[in-house]
C-alpha positions as CSV (number, residue, x, y, z in Angstrom):
1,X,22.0,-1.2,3.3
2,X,22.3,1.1,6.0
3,X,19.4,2.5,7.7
4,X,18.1,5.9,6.0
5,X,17.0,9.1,7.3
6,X,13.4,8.9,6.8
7,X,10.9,12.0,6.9
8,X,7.3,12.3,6.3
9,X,5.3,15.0,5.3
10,X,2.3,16.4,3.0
11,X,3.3,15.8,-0.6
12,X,1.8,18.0,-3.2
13,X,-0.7,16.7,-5.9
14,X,2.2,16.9,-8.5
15,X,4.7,14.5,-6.3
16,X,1.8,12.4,-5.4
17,X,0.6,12.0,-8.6
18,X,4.0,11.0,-10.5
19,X,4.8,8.6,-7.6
20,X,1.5,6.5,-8.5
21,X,1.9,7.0,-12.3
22,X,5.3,5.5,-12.3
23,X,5.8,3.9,-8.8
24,X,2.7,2.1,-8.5
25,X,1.1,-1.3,-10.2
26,X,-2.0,0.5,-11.3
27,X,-0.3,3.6,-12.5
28,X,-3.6,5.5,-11.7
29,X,-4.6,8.3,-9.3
30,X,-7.5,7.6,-6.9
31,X,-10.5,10.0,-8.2
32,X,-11.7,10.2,-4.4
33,X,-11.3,13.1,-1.6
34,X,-7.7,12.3,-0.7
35,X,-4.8,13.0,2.2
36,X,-1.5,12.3,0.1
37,X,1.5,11.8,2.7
38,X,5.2,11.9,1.0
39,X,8.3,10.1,2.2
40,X,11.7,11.1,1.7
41,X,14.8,9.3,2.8
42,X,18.1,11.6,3.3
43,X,16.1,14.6,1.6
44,X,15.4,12.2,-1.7
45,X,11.7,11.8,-2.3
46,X,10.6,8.4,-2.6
47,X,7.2,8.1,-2.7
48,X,4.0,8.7,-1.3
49,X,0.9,6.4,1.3
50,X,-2.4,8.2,-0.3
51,X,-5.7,8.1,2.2
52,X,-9.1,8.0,0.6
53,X,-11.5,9.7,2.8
54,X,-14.6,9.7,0.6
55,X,-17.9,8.7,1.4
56,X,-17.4,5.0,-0.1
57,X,-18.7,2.0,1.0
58,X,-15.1,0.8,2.5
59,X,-15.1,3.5,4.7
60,X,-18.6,3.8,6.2
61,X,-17.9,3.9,10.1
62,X,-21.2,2.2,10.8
63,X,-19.8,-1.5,9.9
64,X,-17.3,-0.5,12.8
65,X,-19.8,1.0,15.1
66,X,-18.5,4.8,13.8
67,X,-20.3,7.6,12.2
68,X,-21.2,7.0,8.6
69,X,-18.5,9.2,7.2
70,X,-15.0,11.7,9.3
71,X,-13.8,8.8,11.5
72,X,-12.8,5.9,8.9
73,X,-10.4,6.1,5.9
74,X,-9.1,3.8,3.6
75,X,-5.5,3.5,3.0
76,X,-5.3,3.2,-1.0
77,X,-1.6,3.7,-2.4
78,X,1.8,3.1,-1.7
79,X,3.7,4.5,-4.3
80,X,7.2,3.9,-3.7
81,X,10.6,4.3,-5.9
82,X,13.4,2.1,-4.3
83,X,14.4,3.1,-0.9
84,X,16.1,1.5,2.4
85,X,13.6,1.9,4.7
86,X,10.9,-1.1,5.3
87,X,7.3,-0.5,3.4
88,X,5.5,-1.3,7.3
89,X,7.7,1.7,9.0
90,X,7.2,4.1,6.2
91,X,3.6,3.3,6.8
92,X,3.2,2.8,10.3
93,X,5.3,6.6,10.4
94,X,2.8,7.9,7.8
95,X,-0.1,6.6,10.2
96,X,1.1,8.5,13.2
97,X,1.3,11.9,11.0
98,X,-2.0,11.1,9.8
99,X,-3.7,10.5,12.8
100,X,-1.4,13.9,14.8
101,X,-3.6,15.7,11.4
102,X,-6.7,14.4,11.5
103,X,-7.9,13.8,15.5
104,X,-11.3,12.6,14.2
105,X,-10.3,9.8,12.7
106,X,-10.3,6.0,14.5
107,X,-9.7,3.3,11.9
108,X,-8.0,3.0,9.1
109,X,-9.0,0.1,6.2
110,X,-6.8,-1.5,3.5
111,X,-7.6,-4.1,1.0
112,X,-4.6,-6.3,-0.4
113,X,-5.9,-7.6,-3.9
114,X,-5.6,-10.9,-5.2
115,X,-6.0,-10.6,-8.4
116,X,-2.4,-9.1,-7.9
117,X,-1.4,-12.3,-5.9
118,X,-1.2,-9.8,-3.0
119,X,-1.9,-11.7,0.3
120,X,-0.9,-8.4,2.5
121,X,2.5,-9.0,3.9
122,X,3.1,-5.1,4.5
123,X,0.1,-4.9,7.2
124,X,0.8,-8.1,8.6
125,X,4.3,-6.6,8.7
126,X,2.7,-3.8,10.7
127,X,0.1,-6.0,13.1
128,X,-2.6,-4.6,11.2
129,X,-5.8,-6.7,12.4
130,X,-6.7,-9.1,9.4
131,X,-10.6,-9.7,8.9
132,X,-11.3,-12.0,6.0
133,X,-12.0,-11.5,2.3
134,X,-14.8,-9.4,1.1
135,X,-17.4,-10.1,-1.0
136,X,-17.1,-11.5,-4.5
137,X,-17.4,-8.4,-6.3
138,X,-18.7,-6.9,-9.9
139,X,-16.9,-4.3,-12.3
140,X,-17.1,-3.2,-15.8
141,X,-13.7,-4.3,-18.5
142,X,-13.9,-0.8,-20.3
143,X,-11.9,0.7,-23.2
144,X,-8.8,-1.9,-22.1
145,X,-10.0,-0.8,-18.3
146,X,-11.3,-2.4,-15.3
147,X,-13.8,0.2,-13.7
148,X,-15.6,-0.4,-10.2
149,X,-19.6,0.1,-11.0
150,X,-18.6,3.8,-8.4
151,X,-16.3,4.9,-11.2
152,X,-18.9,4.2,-13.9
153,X,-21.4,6.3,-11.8
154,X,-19.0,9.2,-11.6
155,X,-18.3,9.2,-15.3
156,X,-22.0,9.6,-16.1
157,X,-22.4,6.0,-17.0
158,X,-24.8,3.5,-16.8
159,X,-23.7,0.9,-15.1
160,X,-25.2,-1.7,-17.4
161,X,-23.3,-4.0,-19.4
162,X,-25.9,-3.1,-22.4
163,X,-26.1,0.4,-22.1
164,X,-21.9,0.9,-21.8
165,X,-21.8,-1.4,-25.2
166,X,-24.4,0.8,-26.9
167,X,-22.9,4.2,-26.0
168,X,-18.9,3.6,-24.7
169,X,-17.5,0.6,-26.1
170,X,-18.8,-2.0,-28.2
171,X,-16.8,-4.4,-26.5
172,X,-17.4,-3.5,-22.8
173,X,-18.3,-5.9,-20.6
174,X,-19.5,-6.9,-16.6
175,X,-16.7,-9.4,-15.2
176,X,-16.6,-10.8,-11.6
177,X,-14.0,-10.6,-9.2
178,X,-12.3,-12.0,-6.4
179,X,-12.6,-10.7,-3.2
180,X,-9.7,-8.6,-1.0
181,X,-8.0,-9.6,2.2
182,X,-9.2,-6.2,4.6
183,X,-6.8,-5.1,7.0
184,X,-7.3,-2.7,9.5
185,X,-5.4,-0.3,11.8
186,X,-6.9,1.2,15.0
187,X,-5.9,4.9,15.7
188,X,-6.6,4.7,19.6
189,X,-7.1,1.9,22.6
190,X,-11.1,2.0,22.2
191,X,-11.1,1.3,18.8
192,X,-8.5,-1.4,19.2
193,X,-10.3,-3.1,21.9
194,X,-13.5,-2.9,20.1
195,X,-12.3,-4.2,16.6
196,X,-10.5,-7.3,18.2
197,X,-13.0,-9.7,17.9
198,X,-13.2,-9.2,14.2
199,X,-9.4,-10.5,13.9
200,X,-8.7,-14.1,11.8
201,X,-5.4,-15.7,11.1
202,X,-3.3,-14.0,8.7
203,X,-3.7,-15.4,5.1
204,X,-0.6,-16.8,4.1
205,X,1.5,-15.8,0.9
206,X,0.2,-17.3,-2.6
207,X,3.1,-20.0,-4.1
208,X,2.9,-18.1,-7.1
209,X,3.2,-14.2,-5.9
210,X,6.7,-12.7,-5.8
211,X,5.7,-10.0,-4.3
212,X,3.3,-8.0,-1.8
213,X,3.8,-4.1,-2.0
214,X,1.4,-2.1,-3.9
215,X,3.8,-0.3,-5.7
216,X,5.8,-3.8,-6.5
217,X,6.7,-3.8,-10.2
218,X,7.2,0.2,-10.8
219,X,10.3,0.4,-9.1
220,X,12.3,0.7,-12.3
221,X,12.8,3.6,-14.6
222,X,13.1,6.4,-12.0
223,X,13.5,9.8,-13.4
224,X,15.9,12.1,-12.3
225,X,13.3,15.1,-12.7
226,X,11.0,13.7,-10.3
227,X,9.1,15.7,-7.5
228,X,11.1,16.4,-4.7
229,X,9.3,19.4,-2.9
230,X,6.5,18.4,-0.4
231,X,3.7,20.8,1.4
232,X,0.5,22.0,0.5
């Protein structure tokens, strides 16, 4: 293929959310404060790299020596349809744009998860510094659903196994899970210098996995009426 004329811009709520419904391996919308950055390639939308900037644990600046929230975000979609251009540049273009936005902001975090057999080949793609796994983790199986104890919170829940049995759904139930290779992308020098240390060998790609984009496995089934105006 030959190389594609690739733009990035603001993408509207609309394009953003039909590129993660249909695009995307979890087919959900991020319920956080969000900065949703659309690509097109030769005027044809293709997609969208979302940016949590909540007030979350994953991007609390004070693990990185930052304020506690304004100069860390987390990187938490790539919704893509099938396109030419490599998953790093469309990211690493989206990153620039992002950062030209938002000044504040220093550091960037990703998570590639396991339980998808994802090992993080796009940020590795991208010399994104890799840190380790986190923590073993705890989340709720819901109504078919598997909800982060945050997401339980925000719905009004308890976040007790007992309690979501009782009042949601007789079969809900706490389950453990794996931990997440974190990546993460410096937005100047001093922030680069002074995350270095942190950097391990890249984790290498799991026999079984067949594939390491987010939105891997929603590439089929475009639609023809699909979103193709950006700005808000």
């Amino acid at each position: 293929m030959g190389k594609a004329d690739l733009r990035i811009d603001w993408a509207t709520h609309e394009a953003a959310k039909y590129a993660v419904e249909n695009w995307h391996y979890s087919e959900r919308m991020p319920k956080s404060k969000l900065l949703k950055i659309g690509a097109w390639e030769s005027g044809r939308f293709i997609g969208v790299v979302i940016f949590g900037v909540g007030g979350g644990n994953s991007t609390h600046g004070g693990k990185y020596g930052l304020k506690k929230a304004g100069e860390v975000c987390e990187l938490v979609r790539v919704a893509l349809r099938d396109h030419k251009s490599p998953v790093s540049r469309i990211v690493a273009v989206a990153l620039r744009f992002l950062k030209a936005s938002n000044p504040k902001l220093r550091l960037v975090v990703s998570f590639a998860d396991t339980v998808q057999g994802h090992y993080g080949g796009i940020y590795q793609a991208g010399n994104w510094f890799y840190t380790g796994l986190t923590e073993v983790d705890r989340e709720f199986h819901v109504k078919g659903e598997i909800l982060h104890p945050r997401t339980i919170h925000l719905r009004g829940w308890k976040q007790v196994e007992s309690w979501l049995r009782q009042n949601v759904d007789p079969l809900a139930r706490l389950v453990k899970t794996p931990g997440k290779h974190r990546y993460l992308m410096p937005l100047d020098d001093a922030m680069r210098t002074q995350i270095t240390p942190l950097a391990k060998p890249y984790p290498k790609r799991v026999k079984q996995a067949t594939t390491d984009d987010q939105s891997a496995g929603r590439q089929g089934g475009t639609d023809p009426h699909a979103p193709n105006i950006a700005a808000e």
